[in-house]
ZADO-1210 file (C-alpha; in nm, 4 decimals, padded with zeros to 6 digits):
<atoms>
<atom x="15.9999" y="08.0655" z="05.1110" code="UNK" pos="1"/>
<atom x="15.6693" y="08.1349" z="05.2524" code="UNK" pos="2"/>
<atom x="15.6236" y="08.4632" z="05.4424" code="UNK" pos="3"/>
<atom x="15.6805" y="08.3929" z="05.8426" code="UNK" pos="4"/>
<atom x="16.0494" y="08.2064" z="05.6887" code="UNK" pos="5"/>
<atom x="16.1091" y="08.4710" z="05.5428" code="UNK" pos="6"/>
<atom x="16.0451" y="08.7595" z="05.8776" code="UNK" pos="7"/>
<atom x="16.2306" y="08.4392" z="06.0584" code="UNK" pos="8"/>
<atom x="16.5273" y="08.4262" z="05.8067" code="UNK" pos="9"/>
<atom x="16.5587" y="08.8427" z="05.8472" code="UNK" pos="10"/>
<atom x="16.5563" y="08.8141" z="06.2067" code="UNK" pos="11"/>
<atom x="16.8398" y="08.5881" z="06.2339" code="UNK" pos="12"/>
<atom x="17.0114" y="08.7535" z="05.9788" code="UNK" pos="13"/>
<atom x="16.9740" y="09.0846" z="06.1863" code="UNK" pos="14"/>
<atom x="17.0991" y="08.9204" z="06.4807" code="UNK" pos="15"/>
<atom x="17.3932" y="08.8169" z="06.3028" code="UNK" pos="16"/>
<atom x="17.4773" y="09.1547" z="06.1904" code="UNK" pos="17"/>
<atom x="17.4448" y="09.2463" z="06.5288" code="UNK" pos="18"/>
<atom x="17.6398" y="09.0047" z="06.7258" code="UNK" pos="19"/>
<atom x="17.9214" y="09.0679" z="06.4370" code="UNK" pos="20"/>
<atom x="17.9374" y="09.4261" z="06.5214" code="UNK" pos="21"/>
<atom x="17.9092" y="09.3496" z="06.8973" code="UNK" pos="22"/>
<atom x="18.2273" y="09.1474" z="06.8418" code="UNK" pos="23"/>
<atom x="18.4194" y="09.4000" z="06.6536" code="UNK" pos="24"/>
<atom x="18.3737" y="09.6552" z="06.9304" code="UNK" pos="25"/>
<atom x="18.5055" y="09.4276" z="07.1718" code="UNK" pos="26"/>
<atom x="18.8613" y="09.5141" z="07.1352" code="UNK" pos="27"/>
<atom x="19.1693" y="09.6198" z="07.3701" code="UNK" pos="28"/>
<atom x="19.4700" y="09.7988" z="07.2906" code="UNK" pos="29"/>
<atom x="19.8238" y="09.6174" z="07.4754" code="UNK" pos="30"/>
<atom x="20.1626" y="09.7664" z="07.5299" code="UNK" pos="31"/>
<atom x="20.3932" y="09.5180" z="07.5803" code="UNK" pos="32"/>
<atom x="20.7914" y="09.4967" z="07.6622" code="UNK" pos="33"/>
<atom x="20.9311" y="09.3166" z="07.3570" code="UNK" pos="34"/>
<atom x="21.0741" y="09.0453" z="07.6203" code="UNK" pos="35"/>
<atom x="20.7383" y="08.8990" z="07.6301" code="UNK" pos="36"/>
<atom x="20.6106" y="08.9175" z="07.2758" code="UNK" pos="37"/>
<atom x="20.6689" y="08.5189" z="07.2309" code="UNK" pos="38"/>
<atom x="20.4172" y="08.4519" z="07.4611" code="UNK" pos="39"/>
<atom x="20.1746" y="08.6762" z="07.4786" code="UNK" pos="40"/>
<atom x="20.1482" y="08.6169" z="07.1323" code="UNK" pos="41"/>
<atom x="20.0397" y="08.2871" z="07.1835" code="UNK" pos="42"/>
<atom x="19.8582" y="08.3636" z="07.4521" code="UNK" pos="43"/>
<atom x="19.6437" y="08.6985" z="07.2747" code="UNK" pos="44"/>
<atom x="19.5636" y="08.4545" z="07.0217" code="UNK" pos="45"/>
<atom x="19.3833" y="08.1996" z="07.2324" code="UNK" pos="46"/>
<atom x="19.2064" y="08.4537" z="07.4007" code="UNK" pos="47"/>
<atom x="19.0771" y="08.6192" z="07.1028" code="UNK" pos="48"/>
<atom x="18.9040" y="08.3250" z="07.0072" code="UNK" pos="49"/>
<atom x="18.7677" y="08.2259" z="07.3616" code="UNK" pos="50"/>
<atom x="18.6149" y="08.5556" z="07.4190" code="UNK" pos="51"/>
<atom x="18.5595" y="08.6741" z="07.0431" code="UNK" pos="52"/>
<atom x="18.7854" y="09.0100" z="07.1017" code="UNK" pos="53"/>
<atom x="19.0241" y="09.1665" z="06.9028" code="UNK" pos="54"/>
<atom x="19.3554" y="09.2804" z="07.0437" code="UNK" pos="55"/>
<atom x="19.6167" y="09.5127" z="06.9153" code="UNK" pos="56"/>
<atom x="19.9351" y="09.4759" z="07.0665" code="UNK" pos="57"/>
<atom x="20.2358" y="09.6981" z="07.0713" code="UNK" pos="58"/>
<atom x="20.5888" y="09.5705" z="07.1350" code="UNK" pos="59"/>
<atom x="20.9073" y="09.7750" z="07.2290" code="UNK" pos="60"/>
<atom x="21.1294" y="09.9166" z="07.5150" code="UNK" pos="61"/>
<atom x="20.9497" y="09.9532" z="07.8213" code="UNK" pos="62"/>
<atom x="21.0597" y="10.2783" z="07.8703" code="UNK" pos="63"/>
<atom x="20.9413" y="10.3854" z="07.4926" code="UNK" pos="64"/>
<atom x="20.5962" y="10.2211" z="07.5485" code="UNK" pos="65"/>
<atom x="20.5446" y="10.3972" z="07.8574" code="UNK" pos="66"/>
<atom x="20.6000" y="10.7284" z="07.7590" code="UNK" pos="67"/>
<atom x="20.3700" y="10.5874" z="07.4425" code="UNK" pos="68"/>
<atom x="20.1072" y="10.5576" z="07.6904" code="UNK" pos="69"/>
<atom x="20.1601" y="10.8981" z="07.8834" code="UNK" pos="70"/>
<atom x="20.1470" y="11.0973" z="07.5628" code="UNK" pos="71"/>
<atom x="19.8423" y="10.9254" z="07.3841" code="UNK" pos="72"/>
<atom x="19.7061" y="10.8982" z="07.7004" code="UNK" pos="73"/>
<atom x="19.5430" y="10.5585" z="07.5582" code="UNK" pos="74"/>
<atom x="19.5762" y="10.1986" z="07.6181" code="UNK" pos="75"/>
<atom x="19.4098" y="09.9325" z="07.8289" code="UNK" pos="76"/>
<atom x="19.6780" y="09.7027" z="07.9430" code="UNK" pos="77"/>
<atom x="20.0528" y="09.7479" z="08.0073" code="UNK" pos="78"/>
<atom x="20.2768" y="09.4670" z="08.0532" code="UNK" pos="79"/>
<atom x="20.6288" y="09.5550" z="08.1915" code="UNK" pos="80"/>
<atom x="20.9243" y="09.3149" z="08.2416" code="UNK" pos="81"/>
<atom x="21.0185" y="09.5031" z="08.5701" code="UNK" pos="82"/>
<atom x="20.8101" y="09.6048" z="08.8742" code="UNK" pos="83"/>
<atom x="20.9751" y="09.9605" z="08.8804" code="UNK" pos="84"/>
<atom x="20.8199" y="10.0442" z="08.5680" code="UNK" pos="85"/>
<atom x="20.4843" y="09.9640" z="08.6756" code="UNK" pos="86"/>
<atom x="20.5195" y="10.1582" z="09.0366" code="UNK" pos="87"/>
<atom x="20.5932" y="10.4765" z="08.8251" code="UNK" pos="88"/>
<atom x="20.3167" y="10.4439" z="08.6497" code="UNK" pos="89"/>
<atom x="20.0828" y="10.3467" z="08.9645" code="UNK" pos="90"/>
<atom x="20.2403" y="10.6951" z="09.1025" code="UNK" pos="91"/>
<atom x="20.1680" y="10.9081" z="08.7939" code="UNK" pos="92"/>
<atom x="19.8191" y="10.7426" z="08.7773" code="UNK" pos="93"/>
<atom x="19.8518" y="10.5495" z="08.4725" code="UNK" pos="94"/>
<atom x="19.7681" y="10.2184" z="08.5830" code="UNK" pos="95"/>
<atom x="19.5121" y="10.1275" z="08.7987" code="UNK" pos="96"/>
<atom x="19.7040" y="10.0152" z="09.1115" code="UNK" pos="97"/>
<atom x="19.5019" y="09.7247" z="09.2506" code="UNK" pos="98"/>
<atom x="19.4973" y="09.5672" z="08.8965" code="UNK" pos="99"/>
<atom x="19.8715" y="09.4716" z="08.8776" code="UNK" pos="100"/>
<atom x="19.9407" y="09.1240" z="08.9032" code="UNK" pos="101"/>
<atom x="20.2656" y="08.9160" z="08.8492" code="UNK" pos="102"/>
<atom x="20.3090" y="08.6774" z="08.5585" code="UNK" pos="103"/>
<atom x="20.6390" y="08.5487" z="08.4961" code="UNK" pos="104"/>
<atom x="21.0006" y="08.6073" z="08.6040" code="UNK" pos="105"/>
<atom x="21.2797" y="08.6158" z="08.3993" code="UNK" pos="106"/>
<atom x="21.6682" y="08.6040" z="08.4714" code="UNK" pos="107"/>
<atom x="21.9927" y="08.7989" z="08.3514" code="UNK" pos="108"/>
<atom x="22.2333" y="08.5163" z="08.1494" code="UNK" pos="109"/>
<atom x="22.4700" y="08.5653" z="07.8609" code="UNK" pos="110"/>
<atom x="22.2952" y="08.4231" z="07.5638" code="UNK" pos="111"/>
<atom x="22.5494" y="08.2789" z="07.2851" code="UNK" pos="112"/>
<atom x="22.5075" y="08.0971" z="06.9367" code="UNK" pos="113"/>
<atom x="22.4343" y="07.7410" z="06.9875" code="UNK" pos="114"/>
<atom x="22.7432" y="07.6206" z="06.8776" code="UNK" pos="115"/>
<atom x="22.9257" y="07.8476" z="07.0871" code="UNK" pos="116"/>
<atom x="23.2944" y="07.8858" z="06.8726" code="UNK" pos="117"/>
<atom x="23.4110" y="08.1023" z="07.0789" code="UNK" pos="118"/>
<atom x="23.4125" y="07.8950" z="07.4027" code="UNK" pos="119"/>
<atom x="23.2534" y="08.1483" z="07.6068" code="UNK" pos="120"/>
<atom x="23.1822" y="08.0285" z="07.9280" code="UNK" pos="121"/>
<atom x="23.1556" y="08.2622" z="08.1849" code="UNK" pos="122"/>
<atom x="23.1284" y="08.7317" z="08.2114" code="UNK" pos="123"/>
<atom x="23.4960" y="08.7699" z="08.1758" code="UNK" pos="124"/>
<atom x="23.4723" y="08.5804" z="07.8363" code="UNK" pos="125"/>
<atom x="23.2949" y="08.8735" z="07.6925" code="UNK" pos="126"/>
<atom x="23.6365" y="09.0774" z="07.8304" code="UNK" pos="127"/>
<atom x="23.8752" y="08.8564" z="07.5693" code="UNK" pos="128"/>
<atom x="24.0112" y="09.0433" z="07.2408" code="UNK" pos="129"/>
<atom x="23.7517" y="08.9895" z="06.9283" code="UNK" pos="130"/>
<atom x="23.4509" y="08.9101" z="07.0939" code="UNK" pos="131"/>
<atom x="23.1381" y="09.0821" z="06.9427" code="UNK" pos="132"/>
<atom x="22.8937" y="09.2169" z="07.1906" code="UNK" pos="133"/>
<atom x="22.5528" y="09.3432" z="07.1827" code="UNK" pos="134"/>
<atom x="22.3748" y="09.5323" z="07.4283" code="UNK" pos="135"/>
<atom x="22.0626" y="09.6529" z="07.4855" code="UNK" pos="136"/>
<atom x="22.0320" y="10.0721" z="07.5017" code="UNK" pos="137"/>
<atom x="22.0404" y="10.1293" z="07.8898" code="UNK" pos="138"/>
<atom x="21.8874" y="10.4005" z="07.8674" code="UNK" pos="139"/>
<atom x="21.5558" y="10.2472" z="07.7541" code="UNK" pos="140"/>
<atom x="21.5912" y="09.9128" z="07.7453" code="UNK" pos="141"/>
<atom x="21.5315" y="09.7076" z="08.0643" code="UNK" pos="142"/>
<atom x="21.8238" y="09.4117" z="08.0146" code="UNK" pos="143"/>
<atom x="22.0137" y="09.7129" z="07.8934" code="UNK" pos="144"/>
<atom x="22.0506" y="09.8405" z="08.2605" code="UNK" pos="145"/>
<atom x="22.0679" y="09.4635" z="08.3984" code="UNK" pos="146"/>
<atom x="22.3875" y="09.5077" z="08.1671" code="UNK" pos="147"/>
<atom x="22.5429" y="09.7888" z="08.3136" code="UNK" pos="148"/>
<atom x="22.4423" y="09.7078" z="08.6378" code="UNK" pos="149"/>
<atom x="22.6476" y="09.3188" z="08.6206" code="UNK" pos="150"/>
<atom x="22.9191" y="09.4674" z="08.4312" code="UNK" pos="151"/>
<atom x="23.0017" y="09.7521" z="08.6801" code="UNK" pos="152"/>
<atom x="22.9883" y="09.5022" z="08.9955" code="UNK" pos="153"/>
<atom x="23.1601" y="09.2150" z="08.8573" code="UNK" pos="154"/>
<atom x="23.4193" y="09.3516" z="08.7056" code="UNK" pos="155"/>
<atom x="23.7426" y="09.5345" z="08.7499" code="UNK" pos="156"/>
<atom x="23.7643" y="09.8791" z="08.5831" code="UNK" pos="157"/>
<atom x="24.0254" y="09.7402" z="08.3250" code="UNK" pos="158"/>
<atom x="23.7982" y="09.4361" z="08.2241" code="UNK" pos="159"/>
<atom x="23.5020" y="09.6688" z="08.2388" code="UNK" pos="160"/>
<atom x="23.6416" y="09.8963" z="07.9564" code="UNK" pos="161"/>
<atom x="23.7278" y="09.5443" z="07.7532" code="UNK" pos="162"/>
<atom x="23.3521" y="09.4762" z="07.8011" code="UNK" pos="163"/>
<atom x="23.2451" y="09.7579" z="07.6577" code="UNK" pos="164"/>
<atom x="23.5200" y="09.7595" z="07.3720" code="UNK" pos="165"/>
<atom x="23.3623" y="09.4538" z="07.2539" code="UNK" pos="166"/>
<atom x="23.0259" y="09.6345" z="07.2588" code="UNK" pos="167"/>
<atom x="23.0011" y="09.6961" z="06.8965" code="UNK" pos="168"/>
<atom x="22.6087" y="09.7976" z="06.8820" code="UNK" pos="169"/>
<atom x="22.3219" y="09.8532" z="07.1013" code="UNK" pos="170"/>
<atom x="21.9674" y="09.7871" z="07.0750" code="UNK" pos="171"/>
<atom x="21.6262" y="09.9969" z="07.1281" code="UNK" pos="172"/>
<atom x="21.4684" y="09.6801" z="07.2232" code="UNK" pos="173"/>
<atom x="21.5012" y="09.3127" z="07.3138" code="UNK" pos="174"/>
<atom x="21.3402" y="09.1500" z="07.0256" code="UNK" pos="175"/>
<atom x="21.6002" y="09.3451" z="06.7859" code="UNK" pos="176"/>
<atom x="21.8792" y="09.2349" z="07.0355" code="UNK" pos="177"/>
<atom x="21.7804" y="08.8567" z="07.0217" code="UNK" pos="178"/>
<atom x="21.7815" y="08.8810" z="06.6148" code="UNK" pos="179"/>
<atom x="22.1257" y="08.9876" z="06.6451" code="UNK" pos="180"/>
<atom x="22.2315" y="08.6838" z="06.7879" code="UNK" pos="181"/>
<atom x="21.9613" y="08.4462" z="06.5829" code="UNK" pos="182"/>
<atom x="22.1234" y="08.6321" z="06.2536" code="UNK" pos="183"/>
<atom x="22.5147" y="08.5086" z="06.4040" code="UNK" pos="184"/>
<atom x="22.6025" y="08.8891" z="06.3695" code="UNK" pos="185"/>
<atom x="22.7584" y="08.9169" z="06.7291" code="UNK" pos="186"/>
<atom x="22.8793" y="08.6105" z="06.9162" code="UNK" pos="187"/>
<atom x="22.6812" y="08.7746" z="07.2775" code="UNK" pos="188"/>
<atom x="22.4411" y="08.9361" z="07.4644" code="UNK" pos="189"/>
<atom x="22.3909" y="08.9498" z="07.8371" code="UNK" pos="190"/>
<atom x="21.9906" y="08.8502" z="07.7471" code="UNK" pos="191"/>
<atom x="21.7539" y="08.6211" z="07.9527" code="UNK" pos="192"/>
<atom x="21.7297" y="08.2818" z="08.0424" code="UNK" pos="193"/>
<atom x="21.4180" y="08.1915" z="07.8347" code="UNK" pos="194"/>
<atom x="21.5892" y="08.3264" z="07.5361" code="UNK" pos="195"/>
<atom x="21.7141" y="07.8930" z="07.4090" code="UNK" pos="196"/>
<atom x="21.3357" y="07.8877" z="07.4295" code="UNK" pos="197"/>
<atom x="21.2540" y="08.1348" z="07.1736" code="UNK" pos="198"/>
<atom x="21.5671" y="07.9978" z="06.9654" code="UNK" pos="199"/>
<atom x="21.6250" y="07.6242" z="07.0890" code="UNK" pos="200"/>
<atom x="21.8222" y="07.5611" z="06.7677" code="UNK" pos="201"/>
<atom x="22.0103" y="07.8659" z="06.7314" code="UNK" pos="202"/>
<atom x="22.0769" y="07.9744" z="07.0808" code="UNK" pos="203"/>
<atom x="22.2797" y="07.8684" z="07.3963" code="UNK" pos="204"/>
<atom x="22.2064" y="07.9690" z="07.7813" code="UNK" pos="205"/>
<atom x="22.5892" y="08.0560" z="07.9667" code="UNK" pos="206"/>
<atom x="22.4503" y="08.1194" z="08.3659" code="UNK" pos="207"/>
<atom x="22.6009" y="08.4210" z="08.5359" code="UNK" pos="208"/>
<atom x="22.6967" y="08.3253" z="08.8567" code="UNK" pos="209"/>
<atom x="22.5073" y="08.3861" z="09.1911" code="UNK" pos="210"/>
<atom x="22.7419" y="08.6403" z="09.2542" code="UNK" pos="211"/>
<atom x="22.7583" y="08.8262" z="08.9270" code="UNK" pos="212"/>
<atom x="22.3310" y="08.8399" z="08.9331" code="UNK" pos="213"/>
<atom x="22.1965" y="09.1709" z="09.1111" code="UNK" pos="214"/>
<atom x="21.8280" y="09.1290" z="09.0180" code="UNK" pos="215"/>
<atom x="21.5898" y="08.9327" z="08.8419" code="UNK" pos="216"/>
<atom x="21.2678" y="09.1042" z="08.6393" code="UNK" pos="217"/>
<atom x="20.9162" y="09.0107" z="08.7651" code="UNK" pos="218"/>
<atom x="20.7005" y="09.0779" z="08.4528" code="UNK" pos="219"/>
<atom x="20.3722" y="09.2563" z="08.5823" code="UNK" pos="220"/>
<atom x="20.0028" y="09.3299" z="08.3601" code="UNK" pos="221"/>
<atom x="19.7943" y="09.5761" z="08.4439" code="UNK" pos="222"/>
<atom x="19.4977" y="09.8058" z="08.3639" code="UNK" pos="223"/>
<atom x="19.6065" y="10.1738" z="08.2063" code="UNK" pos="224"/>
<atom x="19.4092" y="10.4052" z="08.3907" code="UNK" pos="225"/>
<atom x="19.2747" y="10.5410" z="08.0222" code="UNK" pos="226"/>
<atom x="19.0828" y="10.2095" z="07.8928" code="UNK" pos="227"/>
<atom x="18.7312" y="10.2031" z="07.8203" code="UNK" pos="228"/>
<atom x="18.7131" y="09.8635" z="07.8403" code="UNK" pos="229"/>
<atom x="18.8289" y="09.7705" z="08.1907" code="UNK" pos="230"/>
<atom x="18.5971" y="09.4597" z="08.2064" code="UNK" pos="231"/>
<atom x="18.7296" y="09.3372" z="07.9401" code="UNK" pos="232"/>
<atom x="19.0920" y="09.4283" z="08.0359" code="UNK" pos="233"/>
<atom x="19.0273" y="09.2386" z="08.3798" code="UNK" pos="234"/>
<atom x="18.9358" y="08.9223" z="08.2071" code="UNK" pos="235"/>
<atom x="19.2510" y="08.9151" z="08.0029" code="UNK" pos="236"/>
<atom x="19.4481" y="09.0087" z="08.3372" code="UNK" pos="237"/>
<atom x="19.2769" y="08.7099" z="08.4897" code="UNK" pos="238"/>
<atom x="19.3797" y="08.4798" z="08.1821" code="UNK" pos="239"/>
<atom x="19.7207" y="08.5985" z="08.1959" code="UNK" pos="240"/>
<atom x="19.7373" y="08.5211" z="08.5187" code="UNK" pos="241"/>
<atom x="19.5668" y="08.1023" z="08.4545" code="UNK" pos="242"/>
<atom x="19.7087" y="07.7945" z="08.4761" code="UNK" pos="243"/>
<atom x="19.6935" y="07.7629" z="08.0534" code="UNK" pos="244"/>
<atom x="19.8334" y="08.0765" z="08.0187" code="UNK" pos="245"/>
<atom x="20.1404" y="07.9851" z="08.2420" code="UNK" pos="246"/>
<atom x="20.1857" y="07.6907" z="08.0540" code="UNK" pos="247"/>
<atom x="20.2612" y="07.9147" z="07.7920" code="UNK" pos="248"/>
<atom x="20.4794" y="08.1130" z="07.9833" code="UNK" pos="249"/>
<atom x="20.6539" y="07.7465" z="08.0631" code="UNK" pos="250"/>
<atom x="20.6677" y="07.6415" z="07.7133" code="UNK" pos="251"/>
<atom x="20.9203" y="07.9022" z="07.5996" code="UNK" pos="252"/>
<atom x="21.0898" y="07.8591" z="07.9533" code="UNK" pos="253"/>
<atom x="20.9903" y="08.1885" z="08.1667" code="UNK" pos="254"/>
<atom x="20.9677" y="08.1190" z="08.5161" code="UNK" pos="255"/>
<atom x="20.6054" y="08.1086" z="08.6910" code="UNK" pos="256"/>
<atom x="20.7081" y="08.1686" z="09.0500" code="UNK" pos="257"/>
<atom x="21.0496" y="08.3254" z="09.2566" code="UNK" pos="258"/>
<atom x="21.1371" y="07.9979" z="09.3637" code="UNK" pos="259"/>
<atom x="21.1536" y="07.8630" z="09.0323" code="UNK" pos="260"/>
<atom x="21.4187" y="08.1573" z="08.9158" code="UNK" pos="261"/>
<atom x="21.6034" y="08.0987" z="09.2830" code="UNK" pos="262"/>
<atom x="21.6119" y="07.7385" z="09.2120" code="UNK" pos="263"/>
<atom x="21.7776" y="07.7785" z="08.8950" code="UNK" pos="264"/>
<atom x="22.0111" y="08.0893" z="08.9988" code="UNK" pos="265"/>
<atom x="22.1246" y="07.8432" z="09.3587" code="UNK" pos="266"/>
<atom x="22.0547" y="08.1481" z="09.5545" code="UNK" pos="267"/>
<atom x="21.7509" y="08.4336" z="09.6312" code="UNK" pos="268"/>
<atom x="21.8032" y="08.7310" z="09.4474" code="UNK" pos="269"/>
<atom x="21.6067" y="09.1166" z="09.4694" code="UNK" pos="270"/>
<atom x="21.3132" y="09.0940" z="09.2327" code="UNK" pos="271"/>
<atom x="21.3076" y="09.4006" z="09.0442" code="UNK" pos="272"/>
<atom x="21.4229" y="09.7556" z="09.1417" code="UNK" pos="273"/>
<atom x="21.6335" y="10.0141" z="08.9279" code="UNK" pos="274"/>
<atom x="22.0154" y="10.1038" z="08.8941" code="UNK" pos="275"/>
<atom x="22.1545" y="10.4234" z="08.8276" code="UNK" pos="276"/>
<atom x="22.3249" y="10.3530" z="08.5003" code="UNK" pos="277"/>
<atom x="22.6627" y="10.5393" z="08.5146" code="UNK" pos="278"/>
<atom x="22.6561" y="10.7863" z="08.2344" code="UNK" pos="279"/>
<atom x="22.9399" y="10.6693" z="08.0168" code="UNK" pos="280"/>
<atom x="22.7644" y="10.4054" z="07.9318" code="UNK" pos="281"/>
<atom x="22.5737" y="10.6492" z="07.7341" code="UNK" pos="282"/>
<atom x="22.8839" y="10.8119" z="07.5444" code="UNK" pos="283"/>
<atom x="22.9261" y="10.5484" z="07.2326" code="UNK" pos="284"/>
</atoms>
């Protein structure tokens, strides 16, 4: 190798070492409700490779990754499975307010084992004697409240204390709630629609009725008010919110728009909000 190959060859090796480094720095840290993590797992990994970033993602309660993010006080994107969760932190200044944009709805339905031996068709199924429930924590789980919220309007006080006799764990997340089910260790959850999606050949979709619904969840990404790598963070809120990202979102059934979720509820329905969970629902 004669002399100029040889200043040419270091050059371009140089520039490789650079661009390498360049790529390793260009990195965002994601909290995530666990509802989501089937997607956005599929969906992180395609942009990873399309804009050669890393991302670390955390899954788990929304309520547990949001205080995550007020006491590390780091973070560049939140996604939430509920706009009230995203308001609070627009009020405490956590998230950069004009950021926030919708990317999939999701809707309240018992989820049961495929094969369904128990022949539960409807809420007051869950009521009967022998039943196994699970339940998200409604305290810090976001279907958790959904929960207590259906339960306590759609039922009578007697079959609301059958409900929750049948209740024989909770959950500190959705993903752990779901596994429950997967694993055949309960024969219920109230859970989301999408869930068969996840699960086609292990789970089963029973619809609440219009009546029985309160709310759906509008999941919402945005910028934490922390990152140090908003440009970045806005080009992954743009992706999320791209027609081959919500074909992911489609693919493991969430809903893209309201009127999909109203279409398949038969009626319009509040899009997020809170309930004030009663507090015996805290006392097993």
């Amino acid at each position: 190798m004669d002399r100029v190959s040889k200043i040419v060859f270091l050059v371009l090796f140089f520039l490789a070492l650079v661009s390498g480094r360049s790529w390793s720095e260009e990195r965002l840290m994601v909290f995530c409700g666990a509802a989501f993590k089937r997607p956005i797992d599929e969906i992180i990994d395609v942009f990873q490779k399309k804009n050669m970033a890393q991302i670390y993602v955390t899954y788990g309660a929304v309520s547990t990754i949001f205080a995550q993010i007020q006491l590390t006080k780091r973070g560049d994107v939140f996604i939430s499975p509920s706009e009230d969760f995203m308001e609070k932190g627009k009020k405490k200044g956590l998230i950069v307010g004009d950021s926030v944009k919708n990317i999939a709805y999701v809707v309240p339905c018992i989820n049961v084992q495929k094969r369904n031996t128990k022949n539960i068709r409807g809420l007051k199924d869950l009521t009967r004697s022998g039943i196994r429930v699970a339940m998200g924590n409604p305290e810090i789980v976001y279907i958790g409240m959904l929960t207590a919220e259906v339960v306590d309007k759609s039922l009578s006080a007697q079959e609301r204390d059958a409900f929750k006799r049948n209740v024989v764990t909770h959950t500190e997340d959705f993903n752990k709630l779901a596994t429950l089910l997967v694993l055949a260790q309960v024969d219920a959850i109230i859970g989301f629609h999408f869930l068969e999606g996840w699960y086609p050949e292990k789970i089963g979709t029973v619809r609440l009725t219009a009546d029985e619904l309160q709310r759906i969840g509008a999941g919402q990404a945005g910028i934490i008010s922390y990152s140090q790598s908003q440009e970045l963070a806005q080009r992954f809120l743009d992706y999320l919110n791209s027609e081959e990202a919500k074909a992911v979102f489609k693919k493991y059934h969430y809903f893209t728009s309201p009127i999909e979720a109203f279409s398949w509820i038969g009626a319009k329905k509040p899009i997020g909000g809170e309930y004030a969970v009663p507090v015996d629902w805290y006392s097993r």
